[in-house]
N, C-alpha and C positions, 0 to 999 in steps of 0.2 A: 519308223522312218520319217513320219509328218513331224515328232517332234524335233528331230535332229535336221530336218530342211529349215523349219520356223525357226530355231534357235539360232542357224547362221546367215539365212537372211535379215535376222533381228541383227545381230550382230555386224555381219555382212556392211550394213543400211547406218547403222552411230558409227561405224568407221570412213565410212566412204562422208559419211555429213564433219566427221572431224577432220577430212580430209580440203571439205569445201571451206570451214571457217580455217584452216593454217591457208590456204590458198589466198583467202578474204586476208587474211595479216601478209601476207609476202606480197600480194597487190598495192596492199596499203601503205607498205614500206620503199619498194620499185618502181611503181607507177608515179607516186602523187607527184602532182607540179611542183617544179620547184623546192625538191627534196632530193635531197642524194644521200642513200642509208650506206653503209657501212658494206663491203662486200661482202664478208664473214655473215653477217645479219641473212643478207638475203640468200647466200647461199643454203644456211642453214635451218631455213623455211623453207626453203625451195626443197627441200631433200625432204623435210617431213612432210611437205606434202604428197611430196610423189612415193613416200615410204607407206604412209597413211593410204593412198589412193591403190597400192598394187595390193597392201593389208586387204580393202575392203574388198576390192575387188578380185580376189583369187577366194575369198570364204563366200562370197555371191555365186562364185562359179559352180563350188563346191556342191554350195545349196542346192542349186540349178542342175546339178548332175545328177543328183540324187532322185529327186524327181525323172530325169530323164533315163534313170537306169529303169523305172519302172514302166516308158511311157515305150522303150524299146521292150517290153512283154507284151506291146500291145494290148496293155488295159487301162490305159487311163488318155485320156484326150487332151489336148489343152498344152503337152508338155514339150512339143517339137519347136526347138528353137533356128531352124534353118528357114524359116520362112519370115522370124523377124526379125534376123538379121539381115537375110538377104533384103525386102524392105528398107530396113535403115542403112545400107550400101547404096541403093538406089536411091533417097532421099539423102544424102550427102551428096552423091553425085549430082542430082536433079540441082538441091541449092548452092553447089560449089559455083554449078554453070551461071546458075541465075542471080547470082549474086556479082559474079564476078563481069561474067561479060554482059548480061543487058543493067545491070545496079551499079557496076562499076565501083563494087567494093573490095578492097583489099582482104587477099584471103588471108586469115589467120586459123591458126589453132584452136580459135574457142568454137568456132563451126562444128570440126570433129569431136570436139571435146563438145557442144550439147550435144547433136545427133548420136553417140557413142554412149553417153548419160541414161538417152531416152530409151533408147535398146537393153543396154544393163535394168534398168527399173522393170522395165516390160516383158523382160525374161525373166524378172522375179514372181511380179505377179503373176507371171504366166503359170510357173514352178507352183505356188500355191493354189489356183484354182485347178491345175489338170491333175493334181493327188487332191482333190476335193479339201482344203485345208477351208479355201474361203466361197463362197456362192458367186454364179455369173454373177450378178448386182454387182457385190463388193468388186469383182473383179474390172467392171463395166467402169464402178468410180473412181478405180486409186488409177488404173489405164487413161482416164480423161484429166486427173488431178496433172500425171506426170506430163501429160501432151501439153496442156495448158501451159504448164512453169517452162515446156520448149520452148512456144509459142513464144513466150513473152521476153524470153532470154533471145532469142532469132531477133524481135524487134530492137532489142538492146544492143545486139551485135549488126544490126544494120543500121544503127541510128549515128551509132558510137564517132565515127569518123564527121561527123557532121554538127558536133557540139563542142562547146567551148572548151580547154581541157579538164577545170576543176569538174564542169558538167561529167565530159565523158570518161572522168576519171569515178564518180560517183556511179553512171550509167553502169562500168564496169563491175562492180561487185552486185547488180542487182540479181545478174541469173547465180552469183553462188550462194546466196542469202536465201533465193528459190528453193535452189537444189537441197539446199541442207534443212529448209522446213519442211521439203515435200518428204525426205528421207528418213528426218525424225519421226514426221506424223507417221509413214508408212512403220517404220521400225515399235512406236507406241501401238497404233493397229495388231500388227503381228505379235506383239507381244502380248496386249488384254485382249483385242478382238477376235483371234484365231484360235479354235477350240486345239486342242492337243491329246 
């Protein structure tokens, strides 16, 4: 069972990160000042992304179930995922409010889209430490690596409206350049560091 959890959050993890670099191209194409791509062009990034993105993220789930079929026998700890999501509901909400009405920034989709990121990753890791795949430590760092790359992508997405556009047109791709190193590393991890 550990090896068939590791093998689809390995998997799981280069899909969801090929998900962020077509994301990173249909930005590059949509966004930039002073360009106007082709509508055919972006439509058909736009689809692999979000073709890429339900790819990686229905075999994450998958992964995460597996783990969770074992954690309802009640032997293995670590594997209940209703407590971090509930957490990542209330930290959407909590920064929806605080962003919008005391920051007075315009809410977009990239809000949900990291807080929703950080929860996916964290139900992974979670999946490998409560079937003993990886040790608290490993669990403590790749948990801190992902909060971080939040953190730094929330700054990006608070900053965004406040910079010039080539700037906040750059600013924009910094959290999915994040997300897809935090997600490779993790997927290289699980793949040589995680016994089986």
């Amino acid at each position: 069972m550990i090896t068939e959890l590791v093998n689809k959050l390995f998997a799981g993890n280069l899909l969801f990160a090929a998900c962020c670099v077509a994301y990173l191209l249909w930005w590059s194409v949509a966004f930039r000042p002073g360009y106007t791509a082709p509508g055919a062009l972006k439509f058909g990034l736009f689809f692999i992304t979000a073709a890429l993105g339900v790819a990686g993220l229905s075999i994450i789930i998958q992964g995460c179930s597996l783990a969770g079929a074992d954690a309802q026998e009640g032997s293995q700890p670590g594997t209940h995922y209703l407590g971090i999501i509930a957490a990542s509901a209330a930290a959407y909400i909590i920064l929806l409010l605080l962003t919008n009405l005391l920051m007075h920034r315009q809410v977009t989709t990239e809000l949900m889209l990291i807080v929703f990121w950080a929860c996916m990753e964290v139900c992974a890791c979670n999946a490998l430490f409560g079937t003993g795949a990886i040790s608290a430590k490993a669990f403590g760092i790749l948990v801190t690596i992902v909060l971080v790359a939040a953190i730094a992508s929330m700054i990006c997405y608070l900053k965004y409206y406040d910079l010039e556009p080539m700037t906040a047109f750059y600013d924009g791709m910094v959290p999915l350049i994040l997300f897809a190193l935090v997600m490779i590393g993790i997927a290289m991890f699980i793949r040589f560091g995680v016994k089986m």
